[in-house]
KEVEX-714309 format. One record per residue (C-alpha): residue in three letters; chain; x, y, z. Coordinates in nm, 3 decimals, padded with zeros to 5 digits, m for minus. Each point is the difference from the previous one (the first is absolute). Layout:
<node><resn>Ala</resn><chain>A</chain><c1>X</c1><c2>Y</c2><c3>Z</c3></node>
...
END
This chain:
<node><resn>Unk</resn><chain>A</chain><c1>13.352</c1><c2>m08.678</c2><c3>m00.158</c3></node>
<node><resn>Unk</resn><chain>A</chain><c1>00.028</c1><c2>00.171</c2><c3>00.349</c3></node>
<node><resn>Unk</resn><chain>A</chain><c1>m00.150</c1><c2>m00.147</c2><c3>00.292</c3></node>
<node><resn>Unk</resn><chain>A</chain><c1>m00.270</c1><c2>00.246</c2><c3>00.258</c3></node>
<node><resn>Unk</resn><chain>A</chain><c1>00.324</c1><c2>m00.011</c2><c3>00.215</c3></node>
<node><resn>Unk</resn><chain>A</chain><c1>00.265</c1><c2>00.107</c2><c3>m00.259</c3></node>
<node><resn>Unk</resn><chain>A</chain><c1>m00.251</c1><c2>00.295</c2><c3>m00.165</c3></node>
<node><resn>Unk</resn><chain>A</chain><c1>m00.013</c1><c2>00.127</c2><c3>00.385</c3></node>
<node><resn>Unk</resn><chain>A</chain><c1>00.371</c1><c2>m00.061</c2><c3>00.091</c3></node>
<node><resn>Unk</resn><chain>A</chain><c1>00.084</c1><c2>00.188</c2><c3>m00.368</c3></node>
<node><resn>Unk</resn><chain>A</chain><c1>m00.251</c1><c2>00.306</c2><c3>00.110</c3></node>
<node><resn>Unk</resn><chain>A</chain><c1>00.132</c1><c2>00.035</c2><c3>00.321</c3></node>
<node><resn>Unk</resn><chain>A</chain><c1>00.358</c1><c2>00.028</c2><c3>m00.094</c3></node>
<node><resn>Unk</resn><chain>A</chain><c1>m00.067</c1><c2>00.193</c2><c3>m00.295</c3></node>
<node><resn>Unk</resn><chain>A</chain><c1>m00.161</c1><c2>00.300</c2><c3>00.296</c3></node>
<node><resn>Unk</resn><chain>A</chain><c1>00.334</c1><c2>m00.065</c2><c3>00.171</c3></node>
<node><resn>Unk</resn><chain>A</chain><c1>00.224</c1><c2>00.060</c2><c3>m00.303</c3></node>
<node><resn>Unk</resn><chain>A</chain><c1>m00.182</c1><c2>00.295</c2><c3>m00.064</c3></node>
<node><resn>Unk</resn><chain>A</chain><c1>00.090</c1><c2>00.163</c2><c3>00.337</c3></node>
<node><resn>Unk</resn><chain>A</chain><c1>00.349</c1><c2>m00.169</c2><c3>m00.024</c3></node>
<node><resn>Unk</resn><chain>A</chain><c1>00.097</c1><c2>00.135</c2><c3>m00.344</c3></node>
<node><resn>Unk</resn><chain>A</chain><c1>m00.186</c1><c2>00.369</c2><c3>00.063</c3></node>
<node><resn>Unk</resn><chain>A</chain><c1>00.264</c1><c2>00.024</c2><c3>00.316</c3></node>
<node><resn>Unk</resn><chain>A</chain><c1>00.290</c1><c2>m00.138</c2><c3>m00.175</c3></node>
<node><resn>Unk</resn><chain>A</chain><c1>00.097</c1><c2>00.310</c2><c3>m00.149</c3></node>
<node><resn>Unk</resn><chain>A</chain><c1>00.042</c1><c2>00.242</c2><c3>00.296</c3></node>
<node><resn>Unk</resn><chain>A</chain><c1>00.087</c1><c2>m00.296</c2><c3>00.259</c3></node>
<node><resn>Unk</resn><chain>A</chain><c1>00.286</c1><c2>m00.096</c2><c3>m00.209</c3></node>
<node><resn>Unk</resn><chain>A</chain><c1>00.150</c1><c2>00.399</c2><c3>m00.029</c3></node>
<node><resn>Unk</resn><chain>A</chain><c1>m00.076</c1><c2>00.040</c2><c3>00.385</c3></node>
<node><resn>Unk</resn><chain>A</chain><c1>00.186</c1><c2>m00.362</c2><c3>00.057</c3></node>
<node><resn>Unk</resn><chain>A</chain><c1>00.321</c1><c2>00.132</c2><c3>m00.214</c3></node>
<node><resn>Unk</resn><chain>A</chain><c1>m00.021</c1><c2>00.348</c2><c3>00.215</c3></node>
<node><resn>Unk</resn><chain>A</chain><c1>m00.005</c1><c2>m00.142</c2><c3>00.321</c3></node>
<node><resn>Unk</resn><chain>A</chain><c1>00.282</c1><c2>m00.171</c2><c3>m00.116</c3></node>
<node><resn>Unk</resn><chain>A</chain><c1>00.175</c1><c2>00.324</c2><c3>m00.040</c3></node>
<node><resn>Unk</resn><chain>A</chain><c1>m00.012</c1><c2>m00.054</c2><c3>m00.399</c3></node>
<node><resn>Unk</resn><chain>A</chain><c1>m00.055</c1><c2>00.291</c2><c3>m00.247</c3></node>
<node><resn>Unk</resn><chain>A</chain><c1>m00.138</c1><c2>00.144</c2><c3>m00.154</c3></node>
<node><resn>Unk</resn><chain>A</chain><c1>m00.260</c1><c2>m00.280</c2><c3>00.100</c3></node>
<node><resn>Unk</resn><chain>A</chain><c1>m00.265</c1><c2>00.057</c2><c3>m00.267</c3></node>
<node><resn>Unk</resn><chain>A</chain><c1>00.206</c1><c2>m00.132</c2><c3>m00.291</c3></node>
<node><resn>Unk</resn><chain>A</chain><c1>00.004</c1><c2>m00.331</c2><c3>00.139</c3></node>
<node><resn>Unk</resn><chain>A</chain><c1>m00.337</c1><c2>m00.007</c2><c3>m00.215</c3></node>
<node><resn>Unk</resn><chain>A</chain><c1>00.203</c1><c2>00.037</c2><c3>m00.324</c3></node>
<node><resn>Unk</resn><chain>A</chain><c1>00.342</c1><c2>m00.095</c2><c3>00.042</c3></node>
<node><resn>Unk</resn><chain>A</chain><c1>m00.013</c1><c2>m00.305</c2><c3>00.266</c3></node>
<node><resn>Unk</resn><chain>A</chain><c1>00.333</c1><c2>m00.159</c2><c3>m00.131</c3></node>
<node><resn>Unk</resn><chain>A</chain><c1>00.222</c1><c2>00.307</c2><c3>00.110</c3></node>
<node><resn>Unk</resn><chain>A</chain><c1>m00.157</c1><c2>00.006</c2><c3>00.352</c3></node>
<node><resn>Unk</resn><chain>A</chain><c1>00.115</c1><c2>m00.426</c2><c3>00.022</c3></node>
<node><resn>Unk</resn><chain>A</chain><c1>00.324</c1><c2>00.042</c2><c3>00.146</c3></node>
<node><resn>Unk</resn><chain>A</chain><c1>m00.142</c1><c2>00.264</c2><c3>00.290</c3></node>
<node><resn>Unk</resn><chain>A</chain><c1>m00.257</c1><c2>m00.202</c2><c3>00.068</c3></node>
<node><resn>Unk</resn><chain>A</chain><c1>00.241</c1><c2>m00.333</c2><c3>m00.033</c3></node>
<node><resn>Unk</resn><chain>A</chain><c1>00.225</c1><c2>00.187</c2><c3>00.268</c3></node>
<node><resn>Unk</resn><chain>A</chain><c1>m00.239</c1><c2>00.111</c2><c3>00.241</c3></node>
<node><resn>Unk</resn><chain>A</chain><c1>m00.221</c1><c2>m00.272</c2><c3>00.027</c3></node>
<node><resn>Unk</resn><chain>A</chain><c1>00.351</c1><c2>m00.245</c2><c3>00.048</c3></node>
<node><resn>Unk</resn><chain>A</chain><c1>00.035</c1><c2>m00.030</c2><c3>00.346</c3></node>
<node><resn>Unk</resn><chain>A</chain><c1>m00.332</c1><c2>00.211</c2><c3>00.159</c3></node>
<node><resn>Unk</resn><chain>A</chain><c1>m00.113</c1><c2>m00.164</c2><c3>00.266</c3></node>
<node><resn>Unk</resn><chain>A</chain><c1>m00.417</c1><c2>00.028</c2><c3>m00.042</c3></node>
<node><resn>Unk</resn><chain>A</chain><c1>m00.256</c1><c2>00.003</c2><c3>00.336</c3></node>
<node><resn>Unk</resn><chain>A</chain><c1>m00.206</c1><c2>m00.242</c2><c3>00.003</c3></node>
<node><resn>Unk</resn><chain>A</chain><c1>m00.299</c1><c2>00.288</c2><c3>m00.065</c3></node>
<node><resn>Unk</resn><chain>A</chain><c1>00.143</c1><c2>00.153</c2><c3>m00.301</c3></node>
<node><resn>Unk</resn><chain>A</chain><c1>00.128</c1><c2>m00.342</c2><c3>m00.151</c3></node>
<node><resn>Unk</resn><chain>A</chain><c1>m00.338</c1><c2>m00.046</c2><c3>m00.225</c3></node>
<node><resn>Unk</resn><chain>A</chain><c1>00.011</c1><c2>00.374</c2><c3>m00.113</c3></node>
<node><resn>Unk</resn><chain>A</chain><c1>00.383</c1><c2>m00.039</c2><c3>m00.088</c3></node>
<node><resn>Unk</resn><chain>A</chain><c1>m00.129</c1><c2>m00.362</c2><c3>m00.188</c3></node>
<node><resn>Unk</resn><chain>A</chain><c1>m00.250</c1><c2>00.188</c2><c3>m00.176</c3></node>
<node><resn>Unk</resn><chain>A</chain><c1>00.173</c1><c2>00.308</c2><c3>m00.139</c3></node>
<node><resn>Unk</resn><chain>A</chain><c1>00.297</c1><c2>m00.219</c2><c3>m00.105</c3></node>
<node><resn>Unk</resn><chain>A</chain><c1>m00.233</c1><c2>m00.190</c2><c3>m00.153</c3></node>
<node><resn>Unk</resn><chain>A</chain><c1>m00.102</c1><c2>00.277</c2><c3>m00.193</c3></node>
<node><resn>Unk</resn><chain>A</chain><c1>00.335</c1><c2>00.127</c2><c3>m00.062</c3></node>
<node><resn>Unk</resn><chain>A</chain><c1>00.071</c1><c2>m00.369</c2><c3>m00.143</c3></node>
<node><resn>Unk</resn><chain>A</chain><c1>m00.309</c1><c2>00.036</c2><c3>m00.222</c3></node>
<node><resn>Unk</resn><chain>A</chain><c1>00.029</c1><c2>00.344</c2><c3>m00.146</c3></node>
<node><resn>Unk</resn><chain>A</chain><c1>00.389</c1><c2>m00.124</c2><c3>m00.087</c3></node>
<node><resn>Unk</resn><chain>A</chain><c1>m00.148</c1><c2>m00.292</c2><c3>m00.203</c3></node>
<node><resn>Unk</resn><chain>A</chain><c1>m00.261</c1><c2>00.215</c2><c3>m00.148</c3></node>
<node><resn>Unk</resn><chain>A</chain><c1>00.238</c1><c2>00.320</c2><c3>m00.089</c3></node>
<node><resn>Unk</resn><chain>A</chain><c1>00.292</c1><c2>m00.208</c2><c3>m00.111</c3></node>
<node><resn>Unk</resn><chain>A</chain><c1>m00.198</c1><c2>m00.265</c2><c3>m00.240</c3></node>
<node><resn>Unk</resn><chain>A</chain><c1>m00.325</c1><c2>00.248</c2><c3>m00.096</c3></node>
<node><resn>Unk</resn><chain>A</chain><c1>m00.178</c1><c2>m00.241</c2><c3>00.200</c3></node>
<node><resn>Unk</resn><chain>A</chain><c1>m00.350</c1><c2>00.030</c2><c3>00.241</c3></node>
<node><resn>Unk</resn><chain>A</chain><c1>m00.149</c1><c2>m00.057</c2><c3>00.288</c3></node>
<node><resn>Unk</resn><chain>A</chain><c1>m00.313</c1><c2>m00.235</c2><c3>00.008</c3></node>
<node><resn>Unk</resn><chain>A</chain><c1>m00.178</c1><c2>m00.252</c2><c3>00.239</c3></node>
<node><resn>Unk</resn><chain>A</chain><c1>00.031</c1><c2>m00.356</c2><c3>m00.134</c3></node>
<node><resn>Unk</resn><chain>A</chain><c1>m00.367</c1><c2>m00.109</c2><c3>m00.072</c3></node>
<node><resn>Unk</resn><chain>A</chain><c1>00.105</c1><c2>m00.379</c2><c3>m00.200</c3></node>
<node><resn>Unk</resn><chain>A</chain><c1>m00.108</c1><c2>m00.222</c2><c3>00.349</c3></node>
<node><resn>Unk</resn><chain>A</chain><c1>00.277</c1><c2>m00.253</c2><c3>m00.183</c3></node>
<node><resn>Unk</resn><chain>A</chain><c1>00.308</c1><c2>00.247</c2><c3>00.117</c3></node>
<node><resn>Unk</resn><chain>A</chain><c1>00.178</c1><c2>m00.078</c2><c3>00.270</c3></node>
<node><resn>Unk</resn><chain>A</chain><c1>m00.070</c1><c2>00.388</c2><c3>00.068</c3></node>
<node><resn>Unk</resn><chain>A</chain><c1>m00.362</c1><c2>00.018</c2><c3>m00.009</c3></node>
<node><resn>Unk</resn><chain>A</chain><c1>m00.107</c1><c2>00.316</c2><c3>00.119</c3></node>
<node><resn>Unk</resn><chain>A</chain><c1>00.302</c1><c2>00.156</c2><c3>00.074</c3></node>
<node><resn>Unk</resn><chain>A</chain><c1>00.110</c1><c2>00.333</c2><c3>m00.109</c3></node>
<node><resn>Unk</resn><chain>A</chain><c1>00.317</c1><c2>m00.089</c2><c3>m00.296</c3></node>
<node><resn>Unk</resn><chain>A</chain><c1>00.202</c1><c2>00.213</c2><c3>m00.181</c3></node>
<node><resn>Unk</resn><chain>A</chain><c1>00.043</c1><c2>m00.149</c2><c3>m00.398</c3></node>
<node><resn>Unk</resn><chain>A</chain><c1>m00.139</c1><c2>00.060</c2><c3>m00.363</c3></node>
<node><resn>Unk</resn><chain>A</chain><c1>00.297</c1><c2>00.106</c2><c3>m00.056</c3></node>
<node><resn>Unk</resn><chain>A</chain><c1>00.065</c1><c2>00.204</c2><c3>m00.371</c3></node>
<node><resn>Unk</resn><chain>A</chain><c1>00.405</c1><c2>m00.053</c2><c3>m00.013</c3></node>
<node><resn>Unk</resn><chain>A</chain><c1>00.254</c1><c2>m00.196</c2><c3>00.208</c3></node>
<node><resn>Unk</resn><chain>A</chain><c1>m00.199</c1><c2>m00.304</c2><c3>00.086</c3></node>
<node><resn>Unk</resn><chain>A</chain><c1>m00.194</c1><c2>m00.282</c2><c3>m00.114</c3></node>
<node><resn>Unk</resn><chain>A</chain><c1>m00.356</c1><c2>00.127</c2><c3>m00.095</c3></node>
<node><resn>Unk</resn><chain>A</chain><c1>m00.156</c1><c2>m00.244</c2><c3>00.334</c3></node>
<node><resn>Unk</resn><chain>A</chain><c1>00.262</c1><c2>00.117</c2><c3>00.257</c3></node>
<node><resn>Unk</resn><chain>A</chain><c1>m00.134</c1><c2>00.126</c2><c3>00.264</c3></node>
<node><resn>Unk</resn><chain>A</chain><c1>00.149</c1><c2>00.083</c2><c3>00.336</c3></node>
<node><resn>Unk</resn><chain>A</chain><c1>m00.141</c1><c2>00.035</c2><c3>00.375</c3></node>
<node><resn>Unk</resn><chain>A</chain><c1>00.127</c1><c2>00.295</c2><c3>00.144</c3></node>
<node><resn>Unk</resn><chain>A</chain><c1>m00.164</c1><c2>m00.105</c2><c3>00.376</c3></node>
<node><resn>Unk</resn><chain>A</chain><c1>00.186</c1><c2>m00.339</c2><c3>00.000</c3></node>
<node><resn>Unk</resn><chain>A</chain><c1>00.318</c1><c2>00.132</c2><c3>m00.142</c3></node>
<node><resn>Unk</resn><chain>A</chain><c1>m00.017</c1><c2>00.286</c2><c3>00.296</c3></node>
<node><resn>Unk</resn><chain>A</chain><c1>m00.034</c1><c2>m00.310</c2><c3>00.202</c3></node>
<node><resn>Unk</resn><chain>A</chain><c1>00.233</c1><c2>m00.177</c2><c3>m00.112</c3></node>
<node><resn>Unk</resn><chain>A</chain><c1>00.268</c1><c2>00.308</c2><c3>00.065</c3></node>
<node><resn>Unk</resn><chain>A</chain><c1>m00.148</c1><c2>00.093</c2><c3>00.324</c3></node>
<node><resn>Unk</resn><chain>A</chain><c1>00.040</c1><c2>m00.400</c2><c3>00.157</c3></node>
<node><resn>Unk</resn><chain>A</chain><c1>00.375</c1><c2>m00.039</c2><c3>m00.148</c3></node>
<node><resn>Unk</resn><chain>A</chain><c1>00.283</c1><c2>00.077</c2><c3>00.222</c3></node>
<node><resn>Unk</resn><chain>A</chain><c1>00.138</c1><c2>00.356</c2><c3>00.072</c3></node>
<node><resn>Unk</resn><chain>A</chain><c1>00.206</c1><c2>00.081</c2><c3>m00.183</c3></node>
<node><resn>Unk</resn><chain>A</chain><c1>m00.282</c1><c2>00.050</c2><c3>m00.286</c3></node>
<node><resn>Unk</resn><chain>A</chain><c1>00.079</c1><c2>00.055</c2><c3>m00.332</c3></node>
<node><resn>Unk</resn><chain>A</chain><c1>m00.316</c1><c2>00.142</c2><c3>m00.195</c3></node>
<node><resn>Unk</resn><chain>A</chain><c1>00.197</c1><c2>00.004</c2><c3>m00.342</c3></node>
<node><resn>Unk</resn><chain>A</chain><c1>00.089</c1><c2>m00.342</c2><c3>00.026</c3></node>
<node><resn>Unk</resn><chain>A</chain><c1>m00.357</c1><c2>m00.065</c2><c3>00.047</c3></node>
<node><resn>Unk</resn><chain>A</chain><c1>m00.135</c1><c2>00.185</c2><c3>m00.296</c3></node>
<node><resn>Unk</resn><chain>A</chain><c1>00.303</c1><c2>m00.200</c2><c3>m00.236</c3></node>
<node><resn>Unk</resn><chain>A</chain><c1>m00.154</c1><c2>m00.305</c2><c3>00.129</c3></node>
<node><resn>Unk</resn><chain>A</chain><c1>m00.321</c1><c2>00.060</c2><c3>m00.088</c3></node>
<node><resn>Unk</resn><chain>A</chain><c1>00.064</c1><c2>00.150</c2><c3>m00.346</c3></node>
<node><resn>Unk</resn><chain>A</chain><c1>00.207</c1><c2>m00.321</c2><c3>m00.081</c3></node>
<node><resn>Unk</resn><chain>A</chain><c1>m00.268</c1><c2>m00.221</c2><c3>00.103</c3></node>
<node><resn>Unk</resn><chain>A</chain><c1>m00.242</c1><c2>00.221</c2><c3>m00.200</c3></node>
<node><resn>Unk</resn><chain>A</chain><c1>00.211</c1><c2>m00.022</c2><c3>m00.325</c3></node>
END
């Protein structure tokens, strides 16, 4: 049983999942072309061949502090749509006030690949590559987190 404070919390992130996953889309293909990747748009359908340009340009970028939450955000994304594309997984908000992830936005029901409860967060993975030392290395990152999935 939810709590007053838990239905709310749940309601309000469930408006800002909405807007989050509506932009995903066409903020992730305008993140890969201003990274000088194309054709951009397939990004949406074939995220594991655009891994190693991403890998290598987001290696040793230095990011302003201004654009550092965008960058978080659409690598986030970019993190999430791998999981999702690569393991016919989805995105959802985690509603079960028992998660460690309540109310975040998590990538999992995953259909092959992974354990049916896997279940990935794109943000704090982003966060995790964006706070380790330069040189990055974004395919490390995702073999990490599919080994600790599986």
């Amino acid at each position: 049983m939810l709590t007053k404070e838990q239905e709310l919390h749940i309601e309000q992130s469930q408006a800002g999942f909405d807007a989050y996953y509506d932009e995903l889309g066409s903020a992730l293909v305008n993140f890969v072309e201003r990274l000088g990747i194309q054709p951009a748009h397939e990004v949406l359908t074939n995220a594991a061949e655009y891994l190693p340009y991403i890998d290598a340009a987001m290696r040793t970028i230095v990011i302003r502090d201004e654009s550092w939450q965008w960058v978080k955000t659409m690598l986030g994304y970019f993190i999430g749509e791998y999981f999702v594309q690569q393991y016919a997984g989805c995105w959802y908000l985690e509603t079960r006030p028992e998660s460690p992830h309540f109310c975040r936005y998590m990538v999992g029901g995953f259909e092959h690949g992974l354990p049916l409860d896997a279940a990935i967060d794109p943000d704090e993975a982003a966060l995790a590559f964006l706070s380790g030392p330069v040189p990055r290395e974004l395919a490390t990152l995702i073999e990490e987190r599919q080994a600790q999935l599986a």
